[in-house]
C-alpha positions in Angstrom: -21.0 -33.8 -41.8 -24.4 -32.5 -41.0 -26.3 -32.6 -37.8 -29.8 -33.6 -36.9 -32.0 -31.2 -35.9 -31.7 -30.5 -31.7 -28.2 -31.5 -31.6 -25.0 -29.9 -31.8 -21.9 -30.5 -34.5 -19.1 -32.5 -33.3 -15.7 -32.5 -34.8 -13.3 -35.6 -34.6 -11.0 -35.4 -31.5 -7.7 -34.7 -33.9 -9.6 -31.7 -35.3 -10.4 -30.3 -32.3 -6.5 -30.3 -30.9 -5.5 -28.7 -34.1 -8.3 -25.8 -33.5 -7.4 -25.1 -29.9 -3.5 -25.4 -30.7 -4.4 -22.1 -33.3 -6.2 -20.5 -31.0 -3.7 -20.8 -27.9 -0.9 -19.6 -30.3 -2.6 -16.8 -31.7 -3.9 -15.9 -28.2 -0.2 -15.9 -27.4 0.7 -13.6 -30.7 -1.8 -11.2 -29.4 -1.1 -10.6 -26.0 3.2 -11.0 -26.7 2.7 -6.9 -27.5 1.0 -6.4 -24.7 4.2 -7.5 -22.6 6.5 -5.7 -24.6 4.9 -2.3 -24.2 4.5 -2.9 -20.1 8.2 -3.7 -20.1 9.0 -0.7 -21.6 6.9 1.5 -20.0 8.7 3.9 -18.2 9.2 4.3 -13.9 7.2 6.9 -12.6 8.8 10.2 -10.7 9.4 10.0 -7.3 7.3 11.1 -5.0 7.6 14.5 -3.4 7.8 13.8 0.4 6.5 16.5 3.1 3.3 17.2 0.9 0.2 16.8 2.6 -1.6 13.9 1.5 -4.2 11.3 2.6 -5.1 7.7 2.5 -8.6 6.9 0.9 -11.1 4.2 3.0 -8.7 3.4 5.6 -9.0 0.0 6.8 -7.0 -3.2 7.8 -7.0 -3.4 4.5 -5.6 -0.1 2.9 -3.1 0.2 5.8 -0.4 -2.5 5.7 2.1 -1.3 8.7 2.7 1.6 11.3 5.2 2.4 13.4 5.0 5.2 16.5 7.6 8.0 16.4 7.4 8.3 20.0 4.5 10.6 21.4 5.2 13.1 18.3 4.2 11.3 15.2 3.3 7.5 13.6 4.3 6.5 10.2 1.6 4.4 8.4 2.2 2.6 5.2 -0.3 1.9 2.9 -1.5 -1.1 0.9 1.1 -0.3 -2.0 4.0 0.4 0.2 4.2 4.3 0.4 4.6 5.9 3.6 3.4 8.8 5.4 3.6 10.6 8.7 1.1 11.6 10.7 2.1 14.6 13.6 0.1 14.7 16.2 -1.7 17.9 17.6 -0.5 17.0 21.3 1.1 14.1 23.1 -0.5 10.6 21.9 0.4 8.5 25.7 0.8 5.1 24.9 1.3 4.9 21.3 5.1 3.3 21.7 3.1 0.6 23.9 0.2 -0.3 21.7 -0.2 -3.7 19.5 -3.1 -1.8 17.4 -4.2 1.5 16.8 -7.8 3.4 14.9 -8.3 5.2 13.2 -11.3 8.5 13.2 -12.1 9.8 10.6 -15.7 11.6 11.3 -17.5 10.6 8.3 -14.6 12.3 5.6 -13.9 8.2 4.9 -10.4 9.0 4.5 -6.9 9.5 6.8 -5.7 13.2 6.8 -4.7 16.2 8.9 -8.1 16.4 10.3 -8.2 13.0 11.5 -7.4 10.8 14.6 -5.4 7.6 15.7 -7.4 5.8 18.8 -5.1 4.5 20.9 -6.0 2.5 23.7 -9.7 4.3 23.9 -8.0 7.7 23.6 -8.0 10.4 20.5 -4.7 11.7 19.5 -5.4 14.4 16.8 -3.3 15.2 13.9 -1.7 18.3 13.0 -0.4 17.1 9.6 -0.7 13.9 7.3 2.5 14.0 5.0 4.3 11.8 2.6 7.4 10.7 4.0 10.4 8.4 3.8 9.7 5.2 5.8 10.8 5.5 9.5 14.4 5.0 10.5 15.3 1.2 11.5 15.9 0.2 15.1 19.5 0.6 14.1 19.7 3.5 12.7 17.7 4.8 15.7 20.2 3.7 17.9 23.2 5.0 16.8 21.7 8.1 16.4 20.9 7.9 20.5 24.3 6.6 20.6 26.2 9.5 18.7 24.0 12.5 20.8 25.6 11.6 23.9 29.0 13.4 24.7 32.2 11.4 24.4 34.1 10.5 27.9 37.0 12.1 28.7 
């Protein structure tokens, strides 16, 4: 088969399945490796909670979920599902209350001890910026209330 000059070589439609089927299956043969070795990879170590830490570009999109510890603290998750917790230098009013929260960061374009939650128009400074376990469920909160009070006699 030869082509005239300008135009391009065209195999027969059966030819062309055959070629493709090859390539798809050593395509496959080459990447089935690949899976084997990220299967066996092994998990990574734990991390060590209570070491100061920080979150990089904080957004809406690098922070998935936060929850207030009261006027103490907050617990902010990032985008991959670790935790940290964030004491505050004072009282933060309002933070239980509040549907969103900001975050200040003066220019460092990252979350960490020396930044601040916005809450409601007000700064709440932070003392520390830790890994952490992920807060306590309502639960777990509750019977906790419910076991620090003294029995009845």
């Amino acid at each position: 088969m030869t082509a005239a000059a300008g135009s391009a070589l065209v195999q027969p439609a059966p030819a062309r399945r055959v070629a493709m089927k090859i390539l798809a299956l050593s395509l496959a043969a080459a990447l089935l490796p690949l899976s084997v070795a990220a299967a066996d990879e092994p998990a990574g170590e734990p991390r060590a909670l209570g070491v100061e830490s920080s979150i990089v570009f904080p957004s809406d999109s690098s922070i998935r979920n936060w929850r207030a510890d009261g006027e103490r603290g907050v617990w902010i998750q990032d985008r991959r599902g670790d935790w940290y917790y964030g004491a505050f230098a004072g009282y933060c009013r309002d933070i239980d209350f509040a549907h969103a929260i900001g975050v200040e960061t003066r220019g460092a374009a990252r979350l960490d001890r020396f930044s601040a939650i916005i809450v409601r128009g007000e700064r709440c400074p932070l003392s520390s910026f830790v890994t952490s376990a992920p807060p306590p469920s309502k639960r777990d909160k509750s019977k906790d209330i419910m076991g620090e009070k003294p029995a009845a006699n």
